[in-house]
C-alpha positions as CSV (number, residue, x, y, z in Angstrom):
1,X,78.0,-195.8,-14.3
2,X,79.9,-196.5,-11.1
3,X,82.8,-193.4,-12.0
4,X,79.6,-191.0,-12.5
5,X,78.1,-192.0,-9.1
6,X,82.2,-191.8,-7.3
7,X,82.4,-188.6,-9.0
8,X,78.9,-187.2,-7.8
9,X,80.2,-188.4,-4.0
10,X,83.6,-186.8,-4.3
11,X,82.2,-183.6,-5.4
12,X,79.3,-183.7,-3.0
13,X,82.5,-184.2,-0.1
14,X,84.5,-181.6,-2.1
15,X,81.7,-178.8,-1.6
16,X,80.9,-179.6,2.1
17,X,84.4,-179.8,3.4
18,X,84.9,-176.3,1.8
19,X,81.7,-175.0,2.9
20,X,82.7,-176.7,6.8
21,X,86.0,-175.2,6.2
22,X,85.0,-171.6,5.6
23,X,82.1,-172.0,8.5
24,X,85.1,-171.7,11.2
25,X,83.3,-171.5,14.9
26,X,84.4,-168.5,17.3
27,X,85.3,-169.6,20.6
28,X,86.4,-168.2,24.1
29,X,88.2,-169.3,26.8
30,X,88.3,-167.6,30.1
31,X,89.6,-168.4,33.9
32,X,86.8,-167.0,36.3
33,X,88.3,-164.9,39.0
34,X,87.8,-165.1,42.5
35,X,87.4,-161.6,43.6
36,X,87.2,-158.0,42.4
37,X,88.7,-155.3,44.2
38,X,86.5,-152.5,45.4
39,X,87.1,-149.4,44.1
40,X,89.0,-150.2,41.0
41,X,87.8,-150.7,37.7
42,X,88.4,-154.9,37.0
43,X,90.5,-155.5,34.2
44,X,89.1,-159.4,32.7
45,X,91.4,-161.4,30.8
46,X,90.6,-163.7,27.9
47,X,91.3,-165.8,25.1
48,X,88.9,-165.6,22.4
49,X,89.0,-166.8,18.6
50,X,87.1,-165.6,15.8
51,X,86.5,-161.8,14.8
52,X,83.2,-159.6,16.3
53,X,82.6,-157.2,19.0
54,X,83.5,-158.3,22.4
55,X,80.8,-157.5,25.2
56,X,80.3,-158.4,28.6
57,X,77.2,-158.2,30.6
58,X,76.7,-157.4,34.3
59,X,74.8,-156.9,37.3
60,X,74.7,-156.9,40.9
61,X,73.6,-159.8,42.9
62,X,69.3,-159.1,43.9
63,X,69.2,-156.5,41.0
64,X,67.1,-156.8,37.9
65,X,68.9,-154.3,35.7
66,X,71.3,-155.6,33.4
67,X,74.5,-153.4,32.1
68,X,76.5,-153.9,29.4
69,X,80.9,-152.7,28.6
70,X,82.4,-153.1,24.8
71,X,85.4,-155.0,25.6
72,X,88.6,-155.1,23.2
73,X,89.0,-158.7,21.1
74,X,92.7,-159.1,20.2
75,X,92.4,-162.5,19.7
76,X,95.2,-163.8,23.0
77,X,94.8,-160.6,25.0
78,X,91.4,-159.5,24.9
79,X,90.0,-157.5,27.6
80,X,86.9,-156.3,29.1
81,X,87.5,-153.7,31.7
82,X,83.9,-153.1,34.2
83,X,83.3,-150.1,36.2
84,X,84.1,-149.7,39.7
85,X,82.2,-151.5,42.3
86,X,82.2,-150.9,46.2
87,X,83.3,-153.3,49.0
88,X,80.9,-155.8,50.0
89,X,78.6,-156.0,46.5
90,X,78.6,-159.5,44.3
91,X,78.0,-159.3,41.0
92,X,77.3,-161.8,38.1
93,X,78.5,-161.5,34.2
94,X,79.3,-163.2,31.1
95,X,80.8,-162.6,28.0
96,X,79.7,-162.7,24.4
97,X,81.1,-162.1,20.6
98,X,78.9,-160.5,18.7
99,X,79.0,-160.4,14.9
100,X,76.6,-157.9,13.2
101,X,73.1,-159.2,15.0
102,X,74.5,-162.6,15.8
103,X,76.1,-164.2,19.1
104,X,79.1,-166.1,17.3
105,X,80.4,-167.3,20.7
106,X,79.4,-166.9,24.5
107,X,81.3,-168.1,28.2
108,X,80.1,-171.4,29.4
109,X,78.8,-169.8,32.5
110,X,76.7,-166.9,34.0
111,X,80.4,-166.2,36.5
112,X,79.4,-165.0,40.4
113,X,82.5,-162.8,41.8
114,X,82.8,-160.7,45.1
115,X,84.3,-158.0,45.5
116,X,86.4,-157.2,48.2
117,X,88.5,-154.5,49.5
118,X,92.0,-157.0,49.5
119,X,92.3,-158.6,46.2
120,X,95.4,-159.6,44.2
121,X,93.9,-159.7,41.1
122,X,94.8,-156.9,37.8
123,X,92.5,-153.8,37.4
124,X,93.0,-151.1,35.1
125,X,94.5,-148.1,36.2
126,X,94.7,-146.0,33.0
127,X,91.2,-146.0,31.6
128,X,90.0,-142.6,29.2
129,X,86.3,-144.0,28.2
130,X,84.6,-146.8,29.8
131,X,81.2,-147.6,27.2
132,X,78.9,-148.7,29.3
133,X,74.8,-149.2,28.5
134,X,72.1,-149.8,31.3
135,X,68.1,-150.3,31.8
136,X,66.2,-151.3,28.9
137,X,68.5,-150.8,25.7
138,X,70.5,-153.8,26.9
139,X,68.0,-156.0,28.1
140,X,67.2,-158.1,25.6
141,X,70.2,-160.3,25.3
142,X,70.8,-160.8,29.0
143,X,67.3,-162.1,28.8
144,X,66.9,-164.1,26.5
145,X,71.0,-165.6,27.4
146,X,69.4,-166.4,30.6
147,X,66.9,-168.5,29.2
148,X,70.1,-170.4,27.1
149,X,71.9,-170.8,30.3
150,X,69.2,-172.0,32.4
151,X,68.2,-175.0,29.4
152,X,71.8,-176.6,29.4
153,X,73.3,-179.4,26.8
154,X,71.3,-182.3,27.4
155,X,69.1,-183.7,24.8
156,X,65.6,-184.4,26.0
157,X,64.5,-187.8,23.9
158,X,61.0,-188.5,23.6
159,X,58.6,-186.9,25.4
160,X,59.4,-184.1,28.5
161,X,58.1,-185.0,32.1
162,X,56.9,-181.6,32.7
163,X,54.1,-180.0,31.1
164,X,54.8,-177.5,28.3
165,X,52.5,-174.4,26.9
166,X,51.8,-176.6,24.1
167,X,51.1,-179.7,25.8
168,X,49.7,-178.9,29.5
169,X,48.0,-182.1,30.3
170,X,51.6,-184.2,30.0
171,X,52.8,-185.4,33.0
């Protein structure tokens, strides 16, 4: 009786050790920058492992509109590369990997840059098509990433101190 039962638990640990194994999570690692220089096209650098379509999304700061560039993901040395911007203007974007219809990965942050006309940092000087998507065909995910950014990682236990839509007289 006991082998049947260590046999059942061994193959029960056997089939979710594969099944974690083949489930292998993207990720992304990126330094922020500290400025962008105006009139160049910014050339972002990143890390990012797992397979998928490499996007970023941007906009300029007091501006509703969301855009969107295709980046390249070569794994080490992936790169997004954003349109120019003029001296003076501060934008925000983040980056995610997107497999089929699903975010696989996403930066920590929504990043804040300025962009100046001095700045040290790499922009792309050779660029033939630039892919870039603005107004309502690439708000959705903005929107609804904004919502994930703005609830965080902490775990509210119990019940919330603020009213919610299903629950308006908590307090």
């Amino acid at each position: 009786m006991k082998a049947r039962i260590y046999a059942v638990v061994a193959a029960t640990l056997l089939v979710t050790t594969t099944a974690f194994a083949a489930e292998k999570k993207a990720s992304m690692e990126y330094t922020p920058i500290s400025c962008i220089k105006g009139g160049e096209l910014p050339l972002l650098q990143m890390n990012i492992d797992g397979e998928g379509e490499l996007r970023s999304y941007f906009r300029r700061i007091n501006s509703t509109d969301w855009c969107s560039v295709e980046g390249t993901n070569a794994g080490p040395l992936s790169r997004v590369v954003l349109p120019k911007f003029e001296s003076g203007d501060e934008i925000e974007y983040f980056f995610v990997l997107i497999q089929g219809r699903r975010v696989v990965a996403r930066s920590p942050h929504i990043y804040r840059v300025r962009v100046n006309a001095e700045c040290g940092l790499p922009f792309a000087r050779h660029v033939m098509r630039l892919a870039l998507s603005c107004g309502q065909d690439a708000q959705g995910l903005p929107s609804a990433m904004g919502a994930g950014y703005a609830v965080g990682d902490s775990l509210v236990e119990g019940d919330p101190d603020f009213a919610t839509p299903d629950r308006p007289d908590q307090r």
